[in-house]
C-alpha positions in Angstrom: 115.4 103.5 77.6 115.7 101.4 80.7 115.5 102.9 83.7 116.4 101.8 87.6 114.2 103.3 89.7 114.6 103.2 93.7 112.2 104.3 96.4 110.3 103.8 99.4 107.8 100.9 99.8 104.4 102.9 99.1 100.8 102.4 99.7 99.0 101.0 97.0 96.8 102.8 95.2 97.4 106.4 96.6 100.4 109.2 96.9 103.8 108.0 95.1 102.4 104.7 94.1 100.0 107.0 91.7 102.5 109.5 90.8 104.8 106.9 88.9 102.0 105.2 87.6 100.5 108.0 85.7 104.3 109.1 84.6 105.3 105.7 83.0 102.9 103.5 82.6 102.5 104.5 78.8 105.9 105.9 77.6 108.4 103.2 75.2 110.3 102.7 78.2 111.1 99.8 80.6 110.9 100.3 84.2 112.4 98.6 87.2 111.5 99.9 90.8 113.6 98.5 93.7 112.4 99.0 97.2 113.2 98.2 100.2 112.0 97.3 103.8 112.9 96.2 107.2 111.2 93.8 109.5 109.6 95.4 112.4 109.2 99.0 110.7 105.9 100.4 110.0 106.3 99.5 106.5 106.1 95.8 106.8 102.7 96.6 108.6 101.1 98.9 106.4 102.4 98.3 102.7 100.6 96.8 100.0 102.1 97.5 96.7 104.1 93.6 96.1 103.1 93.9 92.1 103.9 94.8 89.0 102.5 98.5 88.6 102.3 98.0 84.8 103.4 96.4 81.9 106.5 98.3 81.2 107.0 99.1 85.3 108.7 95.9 87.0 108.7 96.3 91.2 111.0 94.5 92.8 110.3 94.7 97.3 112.8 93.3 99.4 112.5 92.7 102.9 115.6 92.4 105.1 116.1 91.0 108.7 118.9 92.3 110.2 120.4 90.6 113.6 119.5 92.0 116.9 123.2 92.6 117.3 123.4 94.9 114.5 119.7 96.5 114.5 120.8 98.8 117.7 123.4 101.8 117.1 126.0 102.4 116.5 125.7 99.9 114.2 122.5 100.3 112.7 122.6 102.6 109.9 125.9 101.2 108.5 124.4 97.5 108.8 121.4 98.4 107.1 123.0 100.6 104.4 125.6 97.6 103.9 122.1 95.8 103.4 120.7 97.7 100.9 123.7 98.1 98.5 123.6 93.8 98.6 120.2 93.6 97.9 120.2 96.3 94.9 123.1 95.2 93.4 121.6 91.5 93.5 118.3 92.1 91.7 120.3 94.4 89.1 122.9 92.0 88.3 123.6 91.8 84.9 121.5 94.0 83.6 121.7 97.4 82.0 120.1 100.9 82.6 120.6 104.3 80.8 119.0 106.5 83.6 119.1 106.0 88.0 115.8 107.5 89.1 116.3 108.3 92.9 112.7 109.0 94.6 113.7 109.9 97.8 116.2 111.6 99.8 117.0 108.4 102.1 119.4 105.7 100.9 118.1 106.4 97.2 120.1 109.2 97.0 123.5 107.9 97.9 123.3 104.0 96.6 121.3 105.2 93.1 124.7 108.3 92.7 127.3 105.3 93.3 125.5 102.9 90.8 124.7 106.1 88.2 128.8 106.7 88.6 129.1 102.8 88.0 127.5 102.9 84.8 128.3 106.2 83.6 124.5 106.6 82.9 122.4 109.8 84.3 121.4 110.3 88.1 117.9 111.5 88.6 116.7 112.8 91.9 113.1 113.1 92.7 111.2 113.9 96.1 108.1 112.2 97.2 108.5 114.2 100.5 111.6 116.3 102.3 113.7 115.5 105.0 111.5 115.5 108.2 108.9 113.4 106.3 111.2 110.9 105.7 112.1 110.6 109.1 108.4 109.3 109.9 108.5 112.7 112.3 110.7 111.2 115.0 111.8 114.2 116.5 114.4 112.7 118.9 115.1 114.5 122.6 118.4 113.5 122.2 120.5 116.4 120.8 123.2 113.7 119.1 120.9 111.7 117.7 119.2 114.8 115.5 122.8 116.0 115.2 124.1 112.4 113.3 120.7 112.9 111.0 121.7 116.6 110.4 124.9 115.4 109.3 123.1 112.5 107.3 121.0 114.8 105.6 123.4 117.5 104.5 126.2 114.7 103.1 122.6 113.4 100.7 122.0 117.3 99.6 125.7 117.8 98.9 125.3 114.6 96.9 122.4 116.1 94.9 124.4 119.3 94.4 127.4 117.3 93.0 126.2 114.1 91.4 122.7 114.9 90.3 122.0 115.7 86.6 118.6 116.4 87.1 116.5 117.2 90.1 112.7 116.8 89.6 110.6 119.3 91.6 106.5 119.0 91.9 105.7 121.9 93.1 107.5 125.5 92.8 108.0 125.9 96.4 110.5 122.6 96.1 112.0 124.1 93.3 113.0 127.0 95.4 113.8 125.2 98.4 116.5 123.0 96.0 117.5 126.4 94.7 118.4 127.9 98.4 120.2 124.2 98.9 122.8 125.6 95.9 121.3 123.4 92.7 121.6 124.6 90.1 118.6 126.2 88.2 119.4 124.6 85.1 119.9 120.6 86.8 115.8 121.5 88.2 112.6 121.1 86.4 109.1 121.0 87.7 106.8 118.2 87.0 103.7 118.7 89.0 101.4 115.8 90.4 98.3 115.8 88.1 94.7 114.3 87.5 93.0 112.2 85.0 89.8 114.7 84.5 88.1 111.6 82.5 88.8 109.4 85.3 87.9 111.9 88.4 84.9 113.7 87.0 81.7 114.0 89.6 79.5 112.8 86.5 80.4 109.4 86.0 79.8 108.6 89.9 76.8 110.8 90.8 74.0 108.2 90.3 76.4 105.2 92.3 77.1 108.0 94.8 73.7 108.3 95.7 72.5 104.6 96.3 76.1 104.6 98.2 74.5 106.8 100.8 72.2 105.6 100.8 73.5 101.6 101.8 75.6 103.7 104.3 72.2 105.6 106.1 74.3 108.7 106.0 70.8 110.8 105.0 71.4 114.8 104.6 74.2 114.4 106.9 77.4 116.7 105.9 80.2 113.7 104.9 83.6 114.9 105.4 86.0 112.3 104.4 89.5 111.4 105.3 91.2 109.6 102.8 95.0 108.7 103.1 97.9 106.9 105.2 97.1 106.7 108.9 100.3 108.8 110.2 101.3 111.7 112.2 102.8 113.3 108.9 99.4 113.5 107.7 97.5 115.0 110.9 95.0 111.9 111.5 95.8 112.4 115.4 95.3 115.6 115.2 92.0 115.2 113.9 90.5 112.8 116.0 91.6 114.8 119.4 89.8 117.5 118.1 86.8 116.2 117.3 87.1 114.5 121.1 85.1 117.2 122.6 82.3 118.1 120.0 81.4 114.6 118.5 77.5 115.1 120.0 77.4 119.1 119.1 78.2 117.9 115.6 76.5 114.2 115.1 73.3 115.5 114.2 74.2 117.1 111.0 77.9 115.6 109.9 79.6 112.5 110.1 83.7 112.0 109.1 84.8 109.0 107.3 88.0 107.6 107.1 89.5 105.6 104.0 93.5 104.1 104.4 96.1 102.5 106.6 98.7 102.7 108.5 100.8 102.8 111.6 97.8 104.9 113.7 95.0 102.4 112.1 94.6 100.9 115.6 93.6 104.5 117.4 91.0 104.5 114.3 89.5 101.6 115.4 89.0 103.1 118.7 87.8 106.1 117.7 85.3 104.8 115.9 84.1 102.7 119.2 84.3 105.9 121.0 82.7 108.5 118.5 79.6 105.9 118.4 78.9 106.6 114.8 80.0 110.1 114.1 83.4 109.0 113.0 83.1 105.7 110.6 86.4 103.8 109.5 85.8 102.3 106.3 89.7 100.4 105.8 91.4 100.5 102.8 89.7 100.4 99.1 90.6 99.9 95.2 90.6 102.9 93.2 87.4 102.7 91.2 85.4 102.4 94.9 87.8 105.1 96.0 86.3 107.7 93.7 82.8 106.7 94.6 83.2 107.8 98.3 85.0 110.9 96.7 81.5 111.5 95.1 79.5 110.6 97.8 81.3 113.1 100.2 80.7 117.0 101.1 84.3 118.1 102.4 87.6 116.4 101.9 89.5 117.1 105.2 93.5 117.3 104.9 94.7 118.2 108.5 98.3 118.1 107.9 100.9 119.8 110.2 103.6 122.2 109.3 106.3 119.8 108.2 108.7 120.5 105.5 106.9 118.1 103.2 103.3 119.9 104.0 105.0 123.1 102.9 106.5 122.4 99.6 104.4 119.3 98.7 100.7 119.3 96.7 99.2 115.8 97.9 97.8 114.1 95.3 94.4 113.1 96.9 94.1 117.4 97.1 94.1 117.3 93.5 91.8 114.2 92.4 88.8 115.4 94.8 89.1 118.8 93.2 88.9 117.2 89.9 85.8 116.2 91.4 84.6 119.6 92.1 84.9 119.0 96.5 84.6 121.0 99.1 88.3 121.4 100.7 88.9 121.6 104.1 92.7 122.0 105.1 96.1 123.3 106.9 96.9 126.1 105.9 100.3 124.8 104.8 102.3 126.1 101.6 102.0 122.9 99.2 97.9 123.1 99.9 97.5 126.7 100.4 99.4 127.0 96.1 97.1 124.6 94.8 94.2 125.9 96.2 94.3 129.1 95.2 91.2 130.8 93.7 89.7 127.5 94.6 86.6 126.5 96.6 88.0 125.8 99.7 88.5 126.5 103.8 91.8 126.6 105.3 92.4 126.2 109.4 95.6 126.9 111.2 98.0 124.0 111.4 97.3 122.0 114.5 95.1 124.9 116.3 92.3 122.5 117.5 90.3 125.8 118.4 90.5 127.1 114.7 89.4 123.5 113.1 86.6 123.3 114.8 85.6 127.0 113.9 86.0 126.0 110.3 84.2 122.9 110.8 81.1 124.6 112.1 81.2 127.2 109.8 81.3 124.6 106.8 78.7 122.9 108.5 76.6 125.9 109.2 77.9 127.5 105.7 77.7 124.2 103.3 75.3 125.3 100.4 77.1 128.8 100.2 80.5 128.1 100.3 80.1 125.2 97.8 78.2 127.2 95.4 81.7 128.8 93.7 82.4 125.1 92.0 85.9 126.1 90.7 88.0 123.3 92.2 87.7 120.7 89.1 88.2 124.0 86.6 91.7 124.9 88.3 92.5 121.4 87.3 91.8 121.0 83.9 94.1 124.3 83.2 96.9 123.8 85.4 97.2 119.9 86.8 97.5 117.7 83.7 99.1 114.0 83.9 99.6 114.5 79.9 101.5 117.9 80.6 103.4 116.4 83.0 104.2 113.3 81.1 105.2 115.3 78.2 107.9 117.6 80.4 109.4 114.9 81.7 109.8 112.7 79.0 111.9 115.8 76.9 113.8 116.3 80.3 115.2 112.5 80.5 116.3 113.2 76.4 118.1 116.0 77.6 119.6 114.5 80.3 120.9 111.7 77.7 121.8 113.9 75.0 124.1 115.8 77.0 126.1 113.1 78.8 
């Protein structure tokens, strides 16, 4: 099969750029990705995927400048839709798919269902995050503004209800939430994120870990990591204010380290002036050193607010450090709260600064106990498998094919 695939510009190597990876990257099919940016967004700050992700997965990233007449509403969203449908139909000329794969519920959803209709080929719809999410969490004063992306967002779900053959859910909470949007059970199937256990097992990386902190000087200190993009969306903020107060209460015996990029890297930086060692910012990192500070860590910290995506999405980076049996320290937020059930982990109140620094104290005062239970990596091996995953998606595409 060939397959056109159209998403958001992601962050190389974590979150969606993982997901399709560890999907395709083995399967008899070809793959091309088509993404897009525009000048001046966060995007062209913070994105690093520009390469092929594999052999059989082309990615094409396009990067439009729009004229300061036209990047200003009203004429914004129709000049840069106008954009995009130019620039997709452009690298796809003359060639032919058999399946659309939309990734997001932006402008993949309504360019990928006109160019599905134009071949007469399948439309796949997939979310890498709902609504909110993709609205970087701009949440506008201005009542007309949140009413015209109201309005955008229920034309893309009427779209999905219509023109989608099959909707791809990760979790079961976004299979229900499609569900209560009026798609139909049979057009859904759930295809959860998963984990390499070979790849993201504590063995291989105990030894490296080790000399690691040692290079670092973090001695018996509690490391809690951070690992993931620098937004809003995913409660870095929210983090750092709370630690504001408490960074010489807690020095002695922790230290937080942060791992990624993005559009908040610069109040990083600061924090890390200001903090005076108790909060470190390590940058961005290739996978392989990736799972070493995984190893070398005590507690993962995921501080994510209640946004729609929090609620029905399982973040990746939750799954790969319990594949390497962490302590978990997060929102209690639906998509984190599923996955870590049964599991070794300590949840906190989205954005109650009092109640994260309870449960920070307690792990810190807790550690040796609370990590003793070493479940985390076992609740992966039974139910988060890349193979599984693989496997139910690949019979869902046939399907989709064998019924058109």
């Amino acid at each position: 099969m060939n397959i056109l695939h159209l998403c958001q510009p992601f962050h190389r190597p974590l979150g969606s750029y993982r997901r399709i990876y560890e999907l395709f990257h083995d399967d008899d099919n070809k793959h091309l990705l088509v993404s897009i940016r525009f000048k001046g967004d966060n995007y062209s700050k913070t994105q690093k995927c520009t390469e092929d992700i594999a052999k059989n997965i082309k990615f094409v990233l396009g990067t439009i400048s729009l004229s300061p007449v036209l990047n200003r509403p009203p004429f914004r969203a129709f000049e840069q839709n106008r954009s995009q449908v130019c620039f997709v139909n452009t690298v796809i000329s003359n060639k032919k798919f058999d399946i659309v794969y939309a990734h997001n519920l932006t402008w993949q959803v309504s360019i990928g269902a006109r160019l599905a209709s134009q071949y007469n080929v399948p439309f796949v719809v997939e979310t890498h995050g709902l609504y909110k999410d993709s609205e970087n969490g701009n949440q506008s004063v201005f009542a007309l503004r949140n009413f015209v992306r109201y309005q955008r967002m229920l034309k893309r779900y009427r779209i999905i209800k219509e023109k989608a053959n099959l909707v791809v859910c990760q979790t079961q909470m976004v299979s229900e939430y499609f569900k209560a949007w009026g798609i139909p059970i049979s057009n859904l199937v759930l295809i959860p994120n998963g984990v390499d256990i070979n790849e993201f097992n504590p063995k291989r990386f105990a030894r490296l870990a080790r000399n690691m902190r040692a290079r670092l000087t973090l001695g018996k200190k509690i490391v809690f990591l951070y690992a993931g993009y620098l937004d809003k969306i995913n409660g870095i903020d929210f983090m750092l204010k709370s630690l504001e107060d408490y960074s010489n209460m807690l020095s002695k015996k922790a230290i937080f380290l942060i791992l990624g990029d993005g559009p908040l890297k610069s109040e990083v930086v600061k924090a890390e002036k200001r903090f005076n060692g108790f909060v470190r910012y390590i940058g961005t990192v290739e996978q392989e050193e990736m799972l070493l500070y995984y190893a070398l860590s005590n507690v993962i910290v995921i501080p994510r607010p209640r946004t729609p995506g929090a609620e029905n999405m399982t973040p990746l980076k939750l799954l790969e450090t319990m594949a390497m049996d962490k302590l978990i320290l997060a929102s209690n937020v639906g998509g984190i709260t599923e996955a870590l059930r049964g599991g070794s982990g300590v949840l906190f109140e989205p954005d109650n600064k009092e109640d994260f620094l309870r449960k920070v104290s307690l792990v810190i005062k807790n550690y040796e106990k609370l990590h003793r239970k070493k479940v985390n990596r076992k609740i992966i091996i039974e139910k988060y498998n890349w193979e599984l995953s693989r496997q139910t998606l690949k019979k869902a595409l046939i399907s989709v094919l064998s019924h058109r």
